[in-house]
N, C-alpha and C positions, 0 to 999 in steps of 0.2 A: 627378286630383290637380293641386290649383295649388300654385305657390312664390309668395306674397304680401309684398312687403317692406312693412314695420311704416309706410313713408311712401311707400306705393305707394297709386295714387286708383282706377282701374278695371282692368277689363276685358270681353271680350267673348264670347257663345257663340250658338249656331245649333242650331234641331234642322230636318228635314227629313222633309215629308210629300210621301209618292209620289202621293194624291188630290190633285184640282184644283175652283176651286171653294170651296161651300161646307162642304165638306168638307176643304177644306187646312189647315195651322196658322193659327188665331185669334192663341191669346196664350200667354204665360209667366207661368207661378207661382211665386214662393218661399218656402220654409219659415220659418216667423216664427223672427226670429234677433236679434240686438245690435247689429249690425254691420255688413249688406252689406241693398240694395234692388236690383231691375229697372229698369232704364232702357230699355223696348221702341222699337227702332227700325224704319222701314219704309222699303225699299227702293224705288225707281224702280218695279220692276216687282210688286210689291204685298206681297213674300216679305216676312218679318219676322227681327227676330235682334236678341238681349237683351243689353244693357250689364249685368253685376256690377259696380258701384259700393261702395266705400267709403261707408258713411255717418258713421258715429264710429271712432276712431280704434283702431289696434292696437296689444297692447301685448305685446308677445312672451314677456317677464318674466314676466306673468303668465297665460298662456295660448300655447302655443306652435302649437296645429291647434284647426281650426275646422273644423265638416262641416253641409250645406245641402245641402237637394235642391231641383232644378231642375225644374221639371211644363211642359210642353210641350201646348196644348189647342186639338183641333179645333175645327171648325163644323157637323161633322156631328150625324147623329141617326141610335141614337142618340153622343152625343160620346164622343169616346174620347181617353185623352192617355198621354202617356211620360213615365217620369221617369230623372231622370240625379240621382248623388249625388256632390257634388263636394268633396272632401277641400283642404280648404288649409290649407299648410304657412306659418309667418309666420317671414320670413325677419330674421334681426336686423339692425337699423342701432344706429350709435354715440350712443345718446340718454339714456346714462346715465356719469354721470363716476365716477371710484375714491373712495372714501371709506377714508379711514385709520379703525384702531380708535380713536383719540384723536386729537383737534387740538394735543393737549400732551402732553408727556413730561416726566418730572423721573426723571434718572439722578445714582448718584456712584460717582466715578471715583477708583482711587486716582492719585497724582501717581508719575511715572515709569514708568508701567504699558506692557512689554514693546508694542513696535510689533507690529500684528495685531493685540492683544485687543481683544475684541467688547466693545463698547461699549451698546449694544440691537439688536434687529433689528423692524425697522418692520414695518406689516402692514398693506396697503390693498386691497381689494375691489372688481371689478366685475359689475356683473348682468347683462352685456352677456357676448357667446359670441364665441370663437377671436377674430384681432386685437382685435375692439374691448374683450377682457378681457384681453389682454397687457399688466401695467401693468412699465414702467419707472421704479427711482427716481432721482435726483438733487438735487444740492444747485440753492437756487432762488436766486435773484438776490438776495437777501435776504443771502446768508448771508456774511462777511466774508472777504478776505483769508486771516487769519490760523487763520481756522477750519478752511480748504480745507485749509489747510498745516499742521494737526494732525491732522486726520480724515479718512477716505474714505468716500464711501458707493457699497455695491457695488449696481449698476443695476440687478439682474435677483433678489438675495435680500433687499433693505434694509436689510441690516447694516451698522451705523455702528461704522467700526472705528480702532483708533490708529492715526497712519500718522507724526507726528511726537513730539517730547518734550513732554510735558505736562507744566510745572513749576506747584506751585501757589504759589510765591514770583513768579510773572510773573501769572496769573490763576487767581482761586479758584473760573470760572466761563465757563463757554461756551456760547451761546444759537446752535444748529444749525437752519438751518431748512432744510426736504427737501420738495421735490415729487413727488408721484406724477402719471405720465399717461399715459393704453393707445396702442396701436398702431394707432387707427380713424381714419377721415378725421375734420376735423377736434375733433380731441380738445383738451380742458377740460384742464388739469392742476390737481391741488388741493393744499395744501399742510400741514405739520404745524409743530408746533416742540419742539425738543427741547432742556431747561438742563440741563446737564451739572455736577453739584457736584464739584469739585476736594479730592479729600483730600489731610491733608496728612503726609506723614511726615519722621520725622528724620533730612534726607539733608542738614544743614547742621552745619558745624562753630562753636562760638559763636568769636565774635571778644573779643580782649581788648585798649583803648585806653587808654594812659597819655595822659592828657589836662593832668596838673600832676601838678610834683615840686619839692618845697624840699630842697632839699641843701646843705651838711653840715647831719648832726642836732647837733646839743649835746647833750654828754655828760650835761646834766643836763634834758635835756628831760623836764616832768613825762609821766605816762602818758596817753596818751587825746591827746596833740599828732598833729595832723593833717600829714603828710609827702610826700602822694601821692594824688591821684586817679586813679581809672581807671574805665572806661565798659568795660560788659560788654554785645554783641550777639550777639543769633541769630536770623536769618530766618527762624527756624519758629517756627507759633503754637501756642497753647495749651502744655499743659506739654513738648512739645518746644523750646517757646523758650522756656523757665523756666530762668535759669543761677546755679547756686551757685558762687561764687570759694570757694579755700581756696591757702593758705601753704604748700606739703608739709612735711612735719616735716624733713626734709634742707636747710631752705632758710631757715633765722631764725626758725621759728613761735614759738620762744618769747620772742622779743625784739618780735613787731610782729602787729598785728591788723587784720583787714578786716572794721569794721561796715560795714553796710549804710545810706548817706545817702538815695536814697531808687531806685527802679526804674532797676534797669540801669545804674547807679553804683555805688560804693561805693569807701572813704578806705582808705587804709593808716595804720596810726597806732598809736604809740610805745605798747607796755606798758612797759619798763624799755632802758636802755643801757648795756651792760657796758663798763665803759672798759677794760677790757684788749684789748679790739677794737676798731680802726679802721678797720674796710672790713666791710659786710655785702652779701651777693647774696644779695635775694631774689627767688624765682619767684610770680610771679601769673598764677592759671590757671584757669579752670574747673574742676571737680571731675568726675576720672575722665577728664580732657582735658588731659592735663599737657604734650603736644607742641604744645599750641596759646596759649601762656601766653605772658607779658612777664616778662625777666632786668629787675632793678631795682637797682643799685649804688649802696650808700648809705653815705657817709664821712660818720664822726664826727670 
């Protein structure tokens, strides 16, 4: 039995006859094969001994033993010969690198999501046996600052996990790139890429800016006079950052109105003014967000 590595070139064997003469060992035969030829060599003193040579290449991957018999042939008469049957075993080298299941990823992520939560867990592949299919992962030189500093990726299972705050009002989006590479002399490392979609939830409170105010009203201000501006925001999209103002009934609604001028604005502005009143506080708020609104004191 030989141990053959996959970039391993020859070796050598000897058979041995007790006759002298022409009757001693002539030559070596081998069994017709893919892969290994006789290189007969001849000694000083006339004795012979055969080189097994590699001829084309091995490939462990797909073939892991090989078996050839070795014929051994007098000079006698009449000839006679021995055979030997030689088992090789193809030992693995590092000549296959890790292949991830995809070269890309598309994940989404919700935004604020508990530090730890799994993110994906990667998967790379080698054909290669013991170190040289130890694959390690890690982030590759590729990958940003900022991204190290949201995410980890664990070395030994590939899971891409939260490890900072993931706000999607800072990024709706995060382009992770990770390498895989075995534990064999020199080893390849290959790489993948993972976009991370940012979802987004309602973890803001809308903002409410008085931006203009004319004050005092006039008592005989007609209706639909324009008194007040204000700018309504929310740093969430879509219909979390959709914000309806309203007037609370406890707060002058029936004296003043807030049409709508056009996105994320809107006027305060006179229906009627009771003169028996000279001072009005009104609240401008969000709807259903009343601790988050603007006091508004308006003398007639």
């Amino acid at each position: 039995t030989l141990r053959w590595g996959e970039l391993q070139g020859s070796t050598s064997k000897s058979a041995q006859d007790l006759d002298v003469g022409s009757n001693s060992l002539r030559s070596y035969l081998l069994s017709v094969n893919e892969h290994f030829v006789l290189d007969i060599q001849t000694r000083s003193d006339g004795s012979k001994f055969a080189e097994l040579v590699l001829e084309s290449p091995l490939d462990r991957e797909q073939q892991n033993t090989h078996q050839v018999v070795l014929t051994a042939v007098d000079g006698g008469s009449p000839e006679r010969s021995g055979t030997a049957q030689i088992n090789i075993t193809v030992l693995d080298a590092n000549d296959n690198a890790p292949v991830f299941d995809q070269s890309f990823y598309r994940v989404r992520l919700v935004e604020n999501a508990p530090k730890g939560t799994v993110v994906i867990k990667l998967n790379a592949s080698d054909l290669d046996e013991g170190p040289n299919a130890d694959i390690t992962y890690s982030f590759s030189g590729h990958a940003p600052i900022k991204v190290r500093e949201l995410f980890s990726v664990d070395s030994r299972t590939g899971e891409i996990r939260v490890k900072g705050v993931v706000d999607y009002e800072k990024a709706r989006m995060h382009e992770i790139y990770v390498q895989a590479k075995d534990k064999g002399p020199s080893a390849v490392a290959v790489h993948c890429k993972v976009l991370v979609n940012i979802l987004d939830v309602n973890d803001n409170l809308p903002e409410v800016i008085l931006t203009s105010v004319s004050t005092p009203v006039q008592e005989d201000a007609p209706p639909g006079t324009v008194i007040a501006v204000i700018s309504v925001m929310d740093k969430d999209s879509g219909e979390n950052g959709n914000v309806d103002c309203e007037i609370p009934h406890h707060s002058s609604e029936d004296y003043f109105a807030l049409p709508v001028v056009f996105k994320h604005r809107q006027s305060i502005a006179v229906c009627f003014v009771d003169i028996n009143i000279n001072t009005y506080l009104l609240l401008i708020c969000p709807a259903a967000f009343h601790s988050t609104g603007v006091w508004l004191q308006l003398l007639t």
